[in-house]
Backbone as CSV, one residue per row, in Angstrom:
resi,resn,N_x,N_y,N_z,CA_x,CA_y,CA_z,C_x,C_y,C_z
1,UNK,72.129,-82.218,61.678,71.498,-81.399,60.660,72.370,-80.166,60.439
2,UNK,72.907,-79.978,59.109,73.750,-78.940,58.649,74.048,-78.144,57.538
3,UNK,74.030,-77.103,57.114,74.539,-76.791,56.119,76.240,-76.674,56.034
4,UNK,77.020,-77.501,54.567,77.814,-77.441,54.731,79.025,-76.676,53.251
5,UNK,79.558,-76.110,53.998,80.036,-75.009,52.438,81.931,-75.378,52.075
6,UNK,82.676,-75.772,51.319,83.869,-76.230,51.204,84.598,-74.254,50.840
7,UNK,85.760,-74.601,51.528,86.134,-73.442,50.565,86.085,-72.985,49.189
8,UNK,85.967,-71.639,48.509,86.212,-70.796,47.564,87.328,-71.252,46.407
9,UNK,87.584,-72.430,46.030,88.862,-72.787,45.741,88.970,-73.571,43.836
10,UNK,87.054,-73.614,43.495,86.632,-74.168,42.332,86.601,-73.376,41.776
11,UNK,87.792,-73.124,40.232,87.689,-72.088,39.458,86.679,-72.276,38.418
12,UNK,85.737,-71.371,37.689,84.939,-70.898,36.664,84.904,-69.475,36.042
13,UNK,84.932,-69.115,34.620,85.052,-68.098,34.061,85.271,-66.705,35.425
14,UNK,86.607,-67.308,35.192,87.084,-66.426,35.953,86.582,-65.650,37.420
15,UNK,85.580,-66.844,37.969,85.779,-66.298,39.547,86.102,-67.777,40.154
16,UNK,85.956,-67.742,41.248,86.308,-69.162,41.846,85.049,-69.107,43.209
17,UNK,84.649,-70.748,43.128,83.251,-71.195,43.326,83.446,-71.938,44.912
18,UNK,82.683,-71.908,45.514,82.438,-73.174,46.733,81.315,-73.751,46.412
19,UNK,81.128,-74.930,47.388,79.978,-75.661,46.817,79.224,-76.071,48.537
20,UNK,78.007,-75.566,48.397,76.769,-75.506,49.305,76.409,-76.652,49.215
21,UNK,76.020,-77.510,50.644,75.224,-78.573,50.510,74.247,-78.737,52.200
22,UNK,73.323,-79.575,51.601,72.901,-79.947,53.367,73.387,-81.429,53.537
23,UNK,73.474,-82.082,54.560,73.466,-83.476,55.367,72.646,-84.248,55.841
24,UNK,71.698,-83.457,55.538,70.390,-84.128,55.939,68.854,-84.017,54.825
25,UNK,69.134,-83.184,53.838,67.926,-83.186,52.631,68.029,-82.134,51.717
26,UNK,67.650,-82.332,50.870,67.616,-80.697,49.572,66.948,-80.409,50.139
27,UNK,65.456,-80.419,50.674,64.591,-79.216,51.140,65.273,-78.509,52.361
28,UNK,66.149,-78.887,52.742,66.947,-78.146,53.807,67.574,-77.110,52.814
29,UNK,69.043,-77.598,52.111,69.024,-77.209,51.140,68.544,-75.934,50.629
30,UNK,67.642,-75.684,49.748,67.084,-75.515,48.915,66.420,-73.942,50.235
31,UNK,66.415,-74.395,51.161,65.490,-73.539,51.936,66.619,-72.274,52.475
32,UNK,68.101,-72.909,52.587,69.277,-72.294,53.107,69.527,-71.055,52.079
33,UNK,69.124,-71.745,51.000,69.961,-71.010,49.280,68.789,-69.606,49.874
34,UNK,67.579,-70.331,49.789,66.615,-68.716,49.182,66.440,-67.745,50.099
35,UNK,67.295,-68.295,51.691,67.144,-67.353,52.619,68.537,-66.519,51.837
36,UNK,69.397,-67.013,51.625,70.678,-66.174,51.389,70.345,-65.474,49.478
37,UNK,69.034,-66.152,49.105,68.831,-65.382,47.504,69.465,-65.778,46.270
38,UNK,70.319,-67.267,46.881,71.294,-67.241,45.570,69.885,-67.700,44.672
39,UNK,70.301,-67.897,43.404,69.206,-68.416,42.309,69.258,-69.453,42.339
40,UNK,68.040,-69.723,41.508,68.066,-71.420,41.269,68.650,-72.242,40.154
41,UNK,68.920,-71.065,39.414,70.478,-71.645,38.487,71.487,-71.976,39.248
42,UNK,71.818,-71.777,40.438,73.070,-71.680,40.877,72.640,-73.447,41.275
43,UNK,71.930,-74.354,41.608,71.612,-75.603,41.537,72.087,-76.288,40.652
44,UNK,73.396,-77.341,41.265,73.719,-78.409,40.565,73.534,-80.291,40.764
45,UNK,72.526,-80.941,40.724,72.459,-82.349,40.951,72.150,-82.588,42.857
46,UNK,73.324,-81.635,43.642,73.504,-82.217,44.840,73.712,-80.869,45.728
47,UNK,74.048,-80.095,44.826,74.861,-79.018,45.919,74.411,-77.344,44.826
48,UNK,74.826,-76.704,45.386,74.745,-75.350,45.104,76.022,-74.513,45.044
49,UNK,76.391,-73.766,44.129,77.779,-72.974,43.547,77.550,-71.690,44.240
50,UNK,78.474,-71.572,44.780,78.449,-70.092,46.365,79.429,-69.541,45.207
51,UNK,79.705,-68.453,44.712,80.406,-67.781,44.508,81.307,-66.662,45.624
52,UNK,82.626,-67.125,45.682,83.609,-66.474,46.555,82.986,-64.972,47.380
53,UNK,82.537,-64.283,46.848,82.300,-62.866,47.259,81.140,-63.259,48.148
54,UNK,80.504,-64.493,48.315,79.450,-64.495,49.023,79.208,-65.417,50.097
55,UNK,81.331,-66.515,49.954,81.500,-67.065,51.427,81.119,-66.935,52.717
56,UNK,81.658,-65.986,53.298,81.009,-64.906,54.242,80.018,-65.125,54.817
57,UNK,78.987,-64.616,53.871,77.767,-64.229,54.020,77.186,-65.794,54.312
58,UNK,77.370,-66.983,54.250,76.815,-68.239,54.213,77.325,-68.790,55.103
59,UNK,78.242,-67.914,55.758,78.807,-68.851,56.787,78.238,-68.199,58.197
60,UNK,78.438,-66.871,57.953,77.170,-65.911,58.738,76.479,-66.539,59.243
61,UNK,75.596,-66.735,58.204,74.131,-67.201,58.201,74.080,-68.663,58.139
62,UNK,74.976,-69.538,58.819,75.094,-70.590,59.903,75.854,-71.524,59.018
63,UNK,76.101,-71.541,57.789,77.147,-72.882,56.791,78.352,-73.122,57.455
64,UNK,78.729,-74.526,57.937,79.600,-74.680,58.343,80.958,-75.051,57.665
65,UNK,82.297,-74.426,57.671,82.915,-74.649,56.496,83.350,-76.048,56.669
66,UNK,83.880,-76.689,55.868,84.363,-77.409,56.104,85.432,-78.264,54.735
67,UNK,85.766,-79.310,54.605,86.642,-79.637,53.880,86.371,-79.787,51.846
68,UNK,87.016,-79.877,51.104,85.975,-80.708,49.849,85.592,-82.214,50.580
69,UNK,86.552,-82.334,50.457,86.113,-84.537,50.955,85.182,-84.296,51.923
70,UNK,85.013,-83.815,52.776,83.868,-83.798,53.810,82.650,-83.361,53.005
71,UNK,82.522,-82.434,52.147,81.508,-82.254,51.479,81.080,-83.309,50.472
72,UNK,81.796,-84.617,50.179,81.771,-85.448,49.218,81.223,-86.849,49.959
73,UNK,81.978,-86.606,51.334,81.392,-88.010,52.444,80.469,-87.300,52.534
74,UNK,79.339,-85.997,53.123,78.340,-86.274,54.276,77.535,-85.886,53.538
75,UNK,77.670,-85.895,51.785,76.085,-86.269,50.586,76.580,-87.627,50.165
76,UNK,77.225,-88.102,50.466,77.428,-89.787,50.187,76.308,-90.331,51.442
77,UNK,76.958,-90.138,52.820,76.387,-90.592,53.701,74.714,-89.918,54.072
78,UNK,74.455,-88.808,53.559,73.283,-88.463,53.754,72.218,-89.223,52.390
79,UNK,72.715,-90.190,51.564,72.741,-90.860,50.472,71.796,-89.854,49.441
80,UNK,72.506,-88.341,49.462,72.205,-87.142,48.294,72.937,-86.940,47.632
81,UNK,74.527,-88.110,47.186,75.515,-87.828,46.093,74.665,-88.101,44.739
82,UNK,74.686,-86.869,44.317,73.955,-87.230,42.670,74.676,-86.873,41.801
83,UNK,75.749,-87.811,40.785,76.964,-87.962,40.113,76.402,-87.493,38.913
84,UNK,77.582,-86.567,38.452,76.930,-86.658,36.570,76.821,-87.464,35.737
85,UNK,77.151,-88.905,35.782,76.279,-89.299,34.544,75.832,-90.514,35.429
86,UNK,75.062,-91.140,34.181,74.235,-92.090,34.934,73.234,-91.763,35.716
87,UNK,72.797,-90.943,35.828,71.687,-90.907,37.264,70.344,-89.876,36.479
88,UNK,69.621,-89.571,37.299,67.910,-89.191,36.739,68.321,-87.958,36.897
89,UNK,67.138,-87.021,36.014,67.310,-85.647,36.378,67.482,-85.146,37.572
90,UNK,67.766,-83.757,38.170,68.288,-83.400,39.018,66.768,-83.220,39.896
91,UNK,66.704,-82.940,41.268,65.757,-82.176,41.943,65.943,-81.243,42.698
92,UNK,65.318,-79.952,41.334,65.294,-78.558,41.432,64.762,-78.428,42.536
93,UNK,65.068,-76.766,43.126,64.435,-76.275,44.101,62.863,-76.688,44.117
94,UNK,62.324,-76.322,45.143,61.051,-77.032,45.339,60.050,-76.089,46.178
């Protein structure tokens, strides 16, 4: 059971993003984000957009860093990869 955060390395209007996930459920998930406050915009399909300035702080507060591909195997293997197309709406925070 983990939260797991890739490096700072996904660029967007001009800041650059990591991407939050759990290994074991969104309500894990979902429960990690609102202790640390990000919003619930920041929710995408599978994972959550950490903005750089707030690495740190998520890793603090127990995210373990770890690779992109590792973040891509262990929501494959936790079977929470939810791809953009093809697939059902997302499930928002809860």
């Amino acid at each position: 059971m983990a939260i797991l955060v890739d490096a700072p390395v996904w660029p967007y209007r001009d800041r650059l993003w990591a991407h939050l996930i759990s290994d074991v459920s969104f309500a894990e998930l979902h429960d990690f984000a609102r202790r640390l406050a990000l919003p619930d915009r920041g929710f995408h399909r599978d994972h959550y957009d950490l903005p750089a300035h707030r690495h740190a702080e998520a890793i603090e507060a127990g995210a373990r860093l770890v690779s992109g591909r590792e973040v891509l195997v262990a929501l494959r293997m936790a079977g929470l990869r939810r791809p953009a197309h093809g697939r059902p709406a997302e499930a928002g925070p809860v």
